[in-house]
C-alpha positions as CSV (number, residue, x, y, z in Angstrom):
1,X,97.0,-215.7,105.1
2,X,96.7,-213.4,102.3
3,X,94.1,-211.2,101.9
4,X,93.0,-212.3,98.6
5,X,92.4,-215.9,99.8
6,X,89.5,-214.6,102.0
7,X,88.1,-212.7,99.4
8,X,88.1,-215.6,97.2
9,X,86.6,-218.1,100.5
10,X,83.6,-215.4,100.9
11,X,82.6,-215.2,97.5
12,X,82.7,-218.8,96.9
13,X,80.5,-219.4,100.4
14,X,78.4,-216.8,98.9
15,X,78.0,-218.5,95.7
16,X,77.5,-221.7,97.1
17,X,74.6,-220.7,99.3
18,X,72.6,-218.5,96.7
19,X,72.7,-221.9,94.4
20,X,71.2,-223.7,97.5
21,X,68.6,-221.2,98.0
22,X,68.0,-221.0,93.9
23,X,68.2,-225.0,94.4
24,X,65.6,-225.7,97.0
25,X,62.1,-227.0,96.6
26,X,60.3,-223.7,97.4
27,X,57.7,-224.2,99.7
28,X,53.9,-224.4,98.2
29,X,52.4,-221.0,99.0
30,X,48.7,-220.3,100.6
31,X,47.3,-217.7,97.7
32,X,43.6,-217.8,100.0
33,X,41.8,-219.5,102.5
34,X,38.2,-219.0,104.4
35,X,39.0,-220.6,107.9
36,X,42.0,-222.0,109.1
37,X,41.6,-225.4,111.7
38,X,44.0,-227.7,113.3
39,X,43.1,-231.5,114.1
40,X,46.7,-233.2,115.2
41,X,44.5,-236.4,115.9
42,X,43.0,-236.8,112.0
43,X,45.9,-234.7,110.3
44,X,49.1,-234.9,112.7
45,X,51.4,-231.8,112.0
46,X,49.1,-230.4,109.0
47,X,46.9,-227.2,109.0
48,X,43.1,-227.4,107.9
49,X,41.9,-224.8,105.1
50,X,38.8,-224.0,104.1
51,X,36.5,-222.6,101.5
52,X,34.1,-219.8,102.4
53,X,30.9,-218.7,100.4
54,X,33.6,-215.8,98.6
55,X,36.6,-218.0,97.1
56,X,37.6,-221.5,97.2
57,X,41.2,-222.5,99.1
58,X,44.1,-221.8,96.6
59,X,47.3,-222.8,96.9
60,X,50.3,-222.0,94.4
61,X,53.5,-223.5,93.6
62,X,56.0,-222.7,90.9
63,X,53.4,-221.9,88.3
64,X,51.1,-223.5,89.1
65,X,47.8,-222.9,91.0
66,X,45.3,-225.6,93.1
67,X,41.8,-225.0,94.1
68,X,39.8,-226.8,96.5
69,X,36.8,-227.2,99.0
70,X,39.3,-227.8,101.5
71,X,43.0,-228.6,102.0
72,X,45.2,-230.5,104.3
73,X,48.9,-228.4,104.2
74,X,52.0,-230.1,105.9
75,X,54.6,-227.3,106.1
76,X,57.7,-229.4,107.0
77,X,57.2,-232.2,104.4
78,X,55.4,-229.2,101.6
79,X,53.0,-231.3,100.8
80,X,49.3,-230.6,100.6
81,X,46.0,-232.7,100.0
82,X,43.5,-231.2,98.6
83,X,39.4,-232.4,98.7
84,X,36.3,-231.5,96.9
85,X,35.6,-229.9,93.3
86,X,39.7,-229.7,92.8
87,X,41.2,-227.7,90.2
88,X,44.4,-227.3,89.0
89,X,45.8,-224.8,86.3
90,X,49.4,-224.6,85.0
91,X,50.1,-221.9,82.6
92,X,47.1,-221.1,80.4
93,X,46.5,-224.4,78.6
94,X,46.5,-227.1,81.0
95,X,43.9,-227.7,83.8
96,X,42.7,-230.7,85.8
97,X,39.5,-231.3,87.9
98,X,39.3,-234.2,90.0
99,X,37.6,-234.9,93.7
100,X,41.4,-235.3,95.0
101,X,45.1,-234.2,94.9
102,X,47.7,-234.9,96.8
103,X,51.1,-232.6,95.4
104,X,54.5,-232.9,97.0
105,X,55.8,-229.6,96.3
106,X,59.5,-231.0,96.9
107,X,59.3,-234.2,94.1
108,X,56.6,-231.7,92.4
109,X,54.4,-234.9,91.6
110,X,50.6,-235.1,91.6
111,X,48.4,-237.7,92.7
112,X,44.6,-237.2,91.2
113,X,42.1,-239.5,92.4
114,X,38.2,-239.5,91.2
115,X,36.4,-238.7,88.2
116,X,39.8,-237.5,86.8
117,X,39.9,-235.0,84.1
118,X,43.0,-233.5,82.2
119,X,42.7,-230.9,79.8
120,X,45.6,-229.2,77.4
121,X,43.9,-227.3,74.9
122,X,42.1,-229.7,72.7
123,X,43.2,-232.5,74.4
124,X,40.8,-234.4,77.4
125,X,42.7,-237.1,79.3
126,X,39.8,-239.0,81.8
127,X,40.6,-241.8,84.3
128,X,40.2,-242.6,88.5
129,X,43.7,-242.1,89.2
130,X,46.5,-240.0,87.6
131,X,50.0,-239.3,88.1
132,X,51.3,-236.1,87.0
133,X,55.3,-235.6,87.1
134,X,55.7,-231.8,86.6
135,X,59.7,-232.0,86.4
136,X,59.0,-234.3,83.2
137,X,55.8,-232.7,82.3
138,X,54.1,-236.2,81.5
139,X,51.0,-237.5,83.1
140,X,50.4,-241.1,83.7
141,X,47.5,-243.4,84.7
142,X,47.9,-247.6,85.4
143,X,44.1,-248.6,85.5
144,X,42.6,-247.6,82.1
145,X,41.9,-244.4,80.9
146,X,40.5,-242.3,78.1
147,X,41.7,-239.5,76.3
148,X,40.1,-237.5,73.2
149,X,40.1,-234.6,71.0
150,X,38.4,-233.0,68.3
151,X,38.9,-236.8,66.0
152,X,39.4,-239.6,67.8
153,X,38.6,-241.4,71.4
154,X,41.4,-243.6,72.7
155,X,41.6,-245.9,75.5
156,X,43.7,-248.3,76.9
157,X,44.5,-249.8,80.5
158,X,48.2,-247.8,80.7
159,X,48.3,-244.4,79.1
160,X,51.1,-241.5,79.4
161,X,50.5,-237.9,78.4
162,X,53.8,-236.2,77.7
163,X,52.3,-232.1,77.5
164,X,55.2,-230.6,75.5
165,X,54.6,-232.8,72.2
166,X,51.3,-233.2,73.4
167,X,52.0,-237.1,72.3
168,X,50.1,-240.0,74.1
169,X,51.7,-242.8,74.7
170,X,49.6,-246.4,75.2
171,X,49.9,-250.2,76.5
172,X,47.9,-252.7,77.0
173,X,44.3,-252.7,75.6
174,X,44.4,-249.5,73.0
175,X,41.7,-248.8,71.4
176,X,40.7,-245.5,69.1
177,X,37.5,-244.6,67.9
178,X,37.0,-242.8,64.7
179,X,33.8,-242.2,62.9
180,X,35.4,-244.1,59.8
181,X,37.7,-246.4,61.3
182,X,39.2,-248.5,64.9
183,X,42.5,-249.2,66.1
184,X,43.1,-251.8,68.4
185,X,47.1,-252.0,69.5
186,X,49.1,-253.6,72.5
187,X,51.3,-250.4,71.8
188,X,51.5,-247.1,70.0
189,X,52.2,-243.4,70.4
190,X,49.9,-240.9,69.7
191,X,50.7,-237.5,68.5
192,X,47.6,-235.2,68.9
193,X,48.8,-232.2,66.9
194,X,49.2,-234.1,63.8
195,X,47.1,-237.3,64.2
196,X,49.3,-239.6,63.9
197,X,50.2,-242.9,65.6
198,X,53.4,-244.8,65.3
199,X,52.8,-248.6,66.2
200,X,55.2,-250.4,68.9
201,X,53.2,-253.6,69.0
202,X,50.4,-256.0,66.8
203,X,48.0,-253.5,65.3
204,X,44.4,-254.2,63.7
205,X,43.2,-251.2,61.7
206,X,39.7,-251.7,60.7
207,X,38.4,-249.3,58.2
208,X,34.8,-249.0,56.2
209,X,36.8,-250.8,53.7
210,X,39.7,-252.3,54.5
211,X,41.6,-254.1,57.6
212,X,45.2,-253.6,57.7
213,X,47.6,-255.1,60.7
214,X,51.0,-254.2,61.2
215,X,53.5,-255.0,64.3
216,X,55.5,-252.0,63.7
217,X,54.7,-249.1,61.7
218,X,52.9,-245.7,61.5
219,X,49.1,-244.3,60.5
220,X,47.6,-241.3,59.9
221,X,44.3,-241.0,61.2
222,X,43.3,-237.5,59.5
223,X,44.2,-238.5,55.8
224,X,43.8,-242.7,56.3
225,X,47.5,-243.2,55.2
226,X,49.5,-245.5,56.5
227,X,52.7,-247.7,56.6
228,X,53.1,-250.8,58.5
229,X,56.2,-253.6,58.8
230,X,56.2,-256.8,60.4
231,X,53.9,-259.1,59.8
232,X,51.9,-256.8,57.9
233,X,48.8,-257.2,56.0
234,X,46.1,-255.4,54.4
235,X,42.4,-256.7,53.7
236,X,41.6,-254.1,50.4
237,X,38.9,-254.8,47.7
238,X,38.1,-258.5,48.7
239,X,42.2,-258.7,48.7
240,X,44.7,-259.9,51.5
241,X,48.0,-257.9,50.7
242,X,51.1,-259.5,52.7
243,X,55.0,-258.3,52.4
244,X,57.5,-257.0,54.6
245,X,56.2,-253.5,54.1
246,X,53.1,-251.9,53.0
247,X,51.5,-248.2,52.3
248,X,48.1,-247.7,52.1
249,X,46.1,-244.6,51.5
250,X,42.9,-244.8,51.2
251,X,41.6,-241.6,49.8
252,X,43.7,-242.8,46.6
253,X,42.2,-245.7,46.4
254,X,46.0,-247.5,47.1
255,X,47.8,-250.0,48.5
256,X,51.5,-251.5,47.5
257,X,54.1,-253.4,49.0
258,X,57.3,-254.3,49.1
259,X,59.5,-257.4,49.4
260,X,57.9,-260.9,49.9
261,X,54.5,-259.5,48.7
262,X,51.4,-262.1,48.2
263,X,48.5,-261.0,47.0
264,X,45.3,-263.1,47.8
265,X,41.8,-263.0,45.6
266,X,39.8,-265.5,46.7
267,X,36.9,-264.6,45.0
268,X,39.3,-265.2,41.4
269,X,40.5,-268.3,42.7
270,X,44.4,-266.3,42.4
271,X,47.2,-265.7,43.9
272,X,50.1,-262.7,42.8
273,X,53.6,-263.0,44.0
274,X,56.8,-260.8,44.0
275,X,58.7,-258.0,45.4
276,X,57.3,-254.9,44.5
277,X,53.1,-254.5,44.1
278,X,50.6,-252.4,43.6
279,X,46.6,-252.3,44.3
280,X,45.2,-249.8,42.8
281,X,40.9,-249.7,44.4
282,X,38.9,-247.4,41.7
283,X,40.7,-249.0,38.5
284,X,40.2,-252.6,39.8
285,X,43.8,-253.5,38.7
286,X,46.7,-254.8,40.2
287,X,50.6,-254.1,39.3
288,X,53.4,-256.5,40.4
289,X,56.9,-256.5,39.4
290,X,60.5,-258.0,40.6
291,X,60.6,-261.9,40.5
292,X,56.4,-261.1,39.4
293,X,54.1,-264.5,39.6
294,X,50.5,-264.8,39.0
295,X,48.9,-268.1,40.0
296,X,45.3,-269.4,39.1
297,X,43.2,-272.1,40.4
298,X,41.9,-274.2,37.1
299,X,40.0,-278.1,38.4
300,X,42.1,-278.4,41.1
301,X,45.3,-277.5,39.1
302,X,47.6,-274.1,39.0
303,X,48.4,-272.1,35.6
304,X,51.4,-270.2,36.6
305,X,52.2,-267.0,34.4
306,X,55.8,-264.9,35.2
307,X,57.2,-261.8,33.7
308,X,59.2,-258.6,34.7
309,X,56.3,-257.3,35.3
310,X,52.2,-258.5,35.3
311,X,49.3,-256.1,35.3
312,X,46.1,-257.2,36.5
313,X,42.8,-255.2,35.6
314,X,38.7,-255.4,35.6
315,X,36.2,-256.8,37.8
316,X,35.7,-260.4,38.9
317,X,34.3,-262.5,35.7
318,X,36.3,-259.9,33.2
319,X,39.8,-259.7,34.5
320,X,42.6,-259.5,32.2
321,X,46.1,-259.7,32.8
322,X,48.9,-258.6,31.1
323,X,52.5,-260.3,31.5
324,X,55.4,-258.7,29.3
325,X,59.0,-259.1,28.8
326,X,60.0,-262.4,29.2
327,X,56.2,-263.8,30.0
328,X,56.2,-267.7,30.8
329,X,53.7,-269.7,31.7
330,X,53.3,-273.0,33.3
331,X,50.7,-276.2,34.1
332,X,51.5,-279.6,34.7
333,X,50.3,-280.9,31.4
334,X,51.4,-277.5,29.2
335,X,54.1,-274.7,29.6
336,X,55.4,-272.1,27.1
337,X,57.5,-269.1,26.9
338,X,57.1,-265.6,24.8
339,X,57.7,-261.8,25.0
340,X,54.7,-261.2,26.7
341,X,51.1,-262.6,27.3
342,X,47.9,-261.5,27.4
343,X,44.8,-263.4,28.7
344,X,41.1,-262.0,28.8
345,X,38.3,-263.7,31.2
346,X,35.8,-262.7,29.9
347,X,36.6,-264.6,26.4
348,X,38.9,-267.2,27.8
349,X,41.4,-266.3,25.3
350,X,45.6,-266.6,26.2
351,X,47.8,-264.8,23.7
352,X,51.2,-265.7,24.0
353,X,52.9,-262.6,22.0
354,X,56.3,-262.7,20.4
355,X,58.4,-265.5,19.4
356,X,56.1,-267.5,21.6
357,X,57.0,-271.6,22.1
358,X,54.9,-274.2,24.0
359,X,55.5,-277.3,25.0
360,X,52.7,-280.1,25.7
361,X,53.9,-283.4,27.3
362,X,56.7,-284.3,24.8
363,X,55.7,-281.7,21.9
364,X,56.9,-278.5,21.1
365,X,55.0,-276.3,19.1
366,X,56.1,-272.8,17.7
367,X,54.4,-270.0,15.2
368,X,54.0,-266.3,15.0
369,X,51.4,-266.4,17.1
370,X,49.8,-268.7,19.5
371,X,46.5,-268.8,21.3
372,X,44.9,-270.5,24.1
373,X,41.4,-271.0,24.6
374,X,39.7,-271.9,28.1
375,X,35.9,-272.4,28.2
376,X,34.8,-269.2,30.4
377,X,32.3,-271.2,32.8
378,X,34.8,-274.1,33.8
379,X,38.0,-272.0,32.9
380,X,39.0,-275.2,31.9
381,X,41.5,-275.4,28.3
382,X,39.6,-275.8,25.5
383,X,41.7,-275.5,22.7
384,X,44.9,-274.3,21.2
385,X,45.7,-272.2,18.1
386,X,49.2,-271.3,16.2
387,X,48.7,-269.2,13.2
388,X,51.3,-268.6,10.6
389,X,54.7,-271.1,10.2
390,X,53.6,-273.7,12.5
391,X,55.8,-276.1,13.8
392,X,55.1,-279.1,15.8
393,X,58.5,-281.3,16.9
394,X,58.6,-284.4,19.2
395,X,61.4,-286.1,20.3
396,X,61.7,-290.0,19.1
397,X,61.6,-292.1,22.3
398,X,62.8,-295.2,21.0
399,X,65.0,-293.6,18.6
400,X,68.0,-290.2,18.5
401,X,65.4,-288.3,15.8
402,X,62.9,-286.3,15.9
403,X,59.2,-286.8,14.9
404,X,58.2,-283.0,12.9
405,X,54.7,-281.9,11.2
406,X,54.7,-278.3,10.1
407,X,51.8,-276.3,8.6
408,X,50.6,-272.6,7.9
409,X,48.0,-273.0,10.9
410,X,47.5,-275.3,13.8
411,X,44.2,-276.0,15.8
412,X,44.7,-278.2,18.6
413,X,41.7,-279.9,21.0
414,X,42.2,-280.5,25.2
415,X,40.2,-283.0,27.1
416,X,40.4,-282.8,30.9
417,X,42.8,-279.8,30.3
418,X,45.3,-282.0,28.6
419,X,46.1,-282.0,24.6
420,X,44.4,-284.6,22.8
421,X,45.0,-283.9,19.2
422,X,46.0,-281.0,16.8
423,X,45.2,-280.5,13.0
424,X,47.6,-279.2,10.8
425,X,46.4,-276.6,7.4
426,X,47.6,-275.7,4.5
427,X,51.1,-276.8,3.0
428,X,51.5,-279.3,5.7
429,X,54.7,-281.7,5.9
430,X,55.7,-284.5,8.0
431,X,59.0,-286.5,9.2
432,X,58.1,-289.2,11.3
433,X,59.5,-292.2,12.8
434,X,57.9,-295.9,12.5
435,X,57.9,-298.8,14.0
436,X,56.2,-301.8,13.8
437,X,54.4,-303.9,16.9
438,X,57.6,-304.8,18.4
439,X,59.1,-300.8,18.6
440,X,61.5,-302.6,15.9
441,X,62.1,-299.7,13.2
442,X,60.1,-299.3,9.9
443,X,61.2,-296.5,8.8
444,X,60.4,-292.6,7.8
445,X,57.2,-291.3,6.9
446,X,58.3,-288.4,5.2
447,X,55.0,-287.2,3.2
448,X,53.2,-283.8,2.0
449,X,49.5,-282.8,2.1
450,X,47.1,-280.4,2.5
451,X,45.8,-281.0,6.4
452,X,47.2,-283.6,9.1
453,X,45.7,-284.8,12.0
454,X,48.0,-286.1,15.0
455,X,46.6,-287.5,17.9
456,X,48.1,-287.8,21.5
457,X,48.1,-290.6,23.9
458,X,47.1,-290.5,27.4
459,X,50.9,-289.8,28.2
460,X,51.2,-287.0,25.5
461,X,53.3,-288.9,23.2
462,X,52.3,-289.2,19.4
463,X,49.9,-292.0,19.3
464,X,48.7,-291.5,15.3
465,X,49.4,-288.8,12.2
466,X,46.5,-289.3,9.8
467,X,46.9,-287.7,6.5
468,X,44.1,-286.1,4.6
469,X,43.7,-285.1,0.8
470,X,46.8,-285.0,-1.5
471,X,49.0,-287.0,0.2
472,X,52.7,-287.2,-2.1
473,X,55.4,-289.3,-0.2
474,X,55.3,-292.2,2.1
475,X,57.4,-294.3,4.8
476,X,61.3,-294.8,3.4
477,X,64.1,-296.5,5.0
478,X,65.9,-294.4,7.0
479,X,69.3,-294.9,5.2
480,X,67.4,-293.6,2.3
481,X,67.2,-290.8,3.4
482,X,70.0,-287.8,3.9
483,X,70.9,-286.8,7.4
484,X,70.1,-283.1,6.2
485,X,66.8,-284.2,5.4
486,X,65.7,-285.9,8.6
487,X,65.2,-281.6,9.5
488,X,62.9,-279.6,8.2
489,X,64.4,-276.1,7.6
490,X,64.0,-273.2,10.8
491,X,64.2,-276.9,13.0
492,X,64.8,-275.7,16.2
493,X,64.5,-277.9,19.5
494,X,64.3,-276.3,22.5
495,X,64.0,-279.3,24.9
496,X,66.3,-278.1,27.3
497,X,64.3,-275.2,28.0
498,X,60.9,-276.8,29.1
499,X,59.7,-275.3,32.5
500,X,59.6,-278.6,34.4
501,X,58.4,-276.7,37.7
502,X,56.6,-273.9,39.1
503,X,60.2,-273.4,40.7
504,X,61.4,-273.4,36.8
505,X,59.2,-270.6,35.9
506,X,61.9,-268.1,36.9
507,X,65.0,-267.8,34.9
508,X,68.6,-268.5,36.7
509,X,69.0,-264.4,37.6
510,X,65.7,-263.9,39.1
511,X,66.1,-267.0,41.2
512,X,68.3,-265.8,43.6
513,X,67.4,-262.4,43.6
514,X,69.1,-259.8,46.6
515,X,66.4,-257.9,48.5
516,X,67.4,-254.6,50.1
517,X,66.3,-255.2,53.7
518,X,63.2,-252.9,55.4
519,X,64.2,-250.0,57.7
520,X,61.9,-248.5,59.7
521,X,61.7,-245.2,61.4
522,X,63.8,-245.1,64.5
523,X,62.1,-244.7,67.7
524,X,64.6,-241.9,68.5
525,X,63.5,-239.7,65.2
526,X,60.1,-239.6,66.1
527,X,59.5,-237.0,68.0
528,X,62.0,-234.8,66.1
529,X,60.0,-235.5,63.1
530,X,56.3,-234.8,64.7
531,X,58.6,-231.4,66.4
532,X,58.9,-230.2,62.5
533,X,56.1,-231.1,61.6
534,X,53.5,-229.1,64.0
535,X,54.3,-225.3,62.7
536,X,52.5,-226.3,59.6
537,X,49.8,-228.0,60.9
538,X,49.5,-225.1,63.2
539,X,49.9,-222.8,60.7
């Protein structure tokens, strides 16, 4: 056999037998000792160390060091237990006291027992019983534990330490304690460098002023930021925030969501849909926008108002809200449609602002402007304004015309939030249809004066046009008159447009409106992230 072969056998033999020497669980080493006893009956194949009135045992393996009253070593199995005022130390930041240890310097994996305390620089883990895996570097208690540093106390039933990230990771029963807020969690990851805790579970934040719940998401316990998915909702300035995600920060005085937002204010009686929204705390205002809905309790019936985008501001008593481009607004009994609309509290006065129309029952009115007036104790409508080219059309329902009154100004009355009559001013014209006690037709009443009153019927309809002061025309057969004259000029019926349903309030490319879903920080990224982020915290 050639030479070379041998050579090549030894070295490999050699090889192979310094890796199993590199390889093998080193045996746990005796640093010092007092007296040295041996009681095969208690501790079968062990040797008893004890502590003197110099030094206490030590015992060292692989970097780290164990101190005790006394000490139980098995050789064969290198394992030791270790009683009394035990210590342990592993590199210069972590240390553990306890009244027990058992170590198995093979698995290298450490069983404290007893008034329990783990310490990694500012970090103190306390429980009865801990394991602590050294080949993983994670400690690990079953039966409820604490753990704190210089911010916040946390405890739960199931808790592991993980000393390289210094992260925490809980089940079951977490709590935190913070001088300005409490987190109670089923599961969540602390990170103690930076503070913050990712949430794996339902979450109930409670703050000095605010409650926020989240089944997934992440908080910042130095700065009181936070984002939270899943269920998520935010209690904020006597406001429940709801949506598919939120962020809130409270040292900004903010809160906003996204997707599927609702935002409750039951001390306004309202309630704010749409897919984007903001709170903001110290300018009492809200901001929503995409698919954007404010509704208001008024006796036991909803005004709805929608735009692009609706900006809520002031206290309780003076709010004011602010809908523009393409405002709408609905009510069973009234509904209209404008560039944008603005409506105060504290006066009870609706603007509806460019181009505005409104309908009521079968009417439609239209003008430059138009105002509505609620009585600001009952919030209930009041009355109704339209100043400049005001236009009042009705569609015949026992005929294919139209019934038309048209003035410079309208004032119009409610009763029990429905309207109950107008009154037409200055330069005021009328077309309107008549019939006689059998809805057999009588003709046109095609007249001019100086102010008209029309009154409404329980079912909205035209019941009665009185004329007042001036009156020039009078009721003519219909094939009398021209068919261009049956119009008034600027007619315009916009029937087909009435909202007819809150559903309605939205136009057709807002109805079916494409979300872009939620993503959440992968579990995977998390530590990465915290691992950039603690040179500048350190620093």
């Amino acid at each position: 056999m050639p030479k070379l072969y041998y050579l090549f056998i030894t070295l490999l033999l050699s090889l192979s037998t310094a890796y199993a020497q590199d390889t093998a669980p080193k045996q746990i080493e005796i640093v010092y000792a007092g007296t040295l006893t041996i009681d095969n009956d208690k501790y079968p194949g062990a040797t008893i160390f004890n502590s003197d009135d110099q030094r206490k045992v030590q015992f060292r393996h692989q970097g780290m060091d164990i101190w005790c009253d006394v000490a139980v070593l098995y050789q064969k199995t290198n394992q030791v237990k270790a009683f009394g005022d035990v210590f342990i130390q592993q590199g210069d930041s972590l240390k553990m006291n306890s009244n027990f240890v058992e170590y198995n310097g093979d698995t290298k994996i450490a069983l404290a027992k007893e008034n329990v305390k783990l310490r990694n620089e500012k970090m103190t883990l306390e429980t009865q019983e801990l394991f602590f895996d050294r080949n993983t570097q994670e400690a690990y208690y079953l039966n409820h534990g604490k753990i704190s540093d210089e911010e916040n106390v946390l405890t739960s039933k199931e808790g592991r330490y993980f000393v390289a990230p210094k992260k925490s990771q809980f089940s079951s029963q977490v709590n935190i304690t913070n001088a300005d807020f409490q987190i109670n969690s089923l599961t969540l990851d602390y990170y103690h460098s930076t503070g913050h805790v990712y949430m794996f579970g339902p979450t109930t934040i409670t703050g000095k002023d605010y409650i926020a719940y989240g089944e997934k998401g992440f908080y910042d316990t130095k700065t009181e930021k936070g984002y939270f998915m899943d269920m998520a909702r935010i209690d904020y300035d006597n406001k429940r925030l709801t949506g598919d995600s939120l962020y809130f920060d409270k040292f900004r005085n903010f809160a906003s969501a996204t997707n599927n937002i609702i935002i409750r204010d039951t001390i306004n009686h309202t309630l704010v849909k749409g897919h984007y929204g903001e709170i903001h705390k110290a300018q009492d205002s809200m901001f929503i926008t995409k698919k954007a809905l404010i509704a208001s309790l008024v006796d036991k019936d909803s005004v709805y108002i929608h735009a692009k985008r609706i900006m809520v501001t002031g206290k309780t008593g003076a709010r004011i809200v602010r809908a523009y481009t393409g405002a709408r607004i609905y009510k069973t009994d009234i509904q209209g449609k404008c560039d944008s609309i603005h409506s105060s509290q504290t006066t009870g006065l609706t603007q509806l602002i460019g181009k505005p129309i409104l309908w009521s029952g079968k009417s439609q009115m239209t003008g430059d402007h138009i105002q509505l007036l609620a009585n600001t104790q009952t919030e209930k409508l009041d009355s109704l304004r339209v100043f400049d080219n005001a236009f009042l059309i009705e569609k015949d329902t026992l005929g294919e015309g139209y019934n038309q009154v048209k003035g410079k100004t309208l004032k119009g009355k409610f009763k029990e939030n429905k309207l109950n009559n107008v009154n037409l001013y200055q330069n005021t014209e009328v077309i309107y249809y008549v019939y006689d006690d059998q809805n057999n037709p009588a003709g046109i009443n095609k007249s001019k004066c100086s102010q008209i009153r029309v009154d409404f019927a329980t079912n909205q309809q035209i019941e009665t046009v009185i004329f007042y002061n001036d009156v020039d025309g009078g009721i003519y057969p219909e094939d009398k008159i021209n068919k261009e004259e049956l119009r008034f000029p600027n007619f315009n019926w916009r029937g087909d447009e009435i909202i007819l349903s809150k559903k309605d309030i939205f136009p057709e490319e807002e109805k079916n409106i494409q979300l872009t879903p939620i993503k959440g920080i992968k579990t995977e990224e998390i530590d990465l992230i915290e691992e950039k982020l603690n040179p500048k915290i350190e620093n």
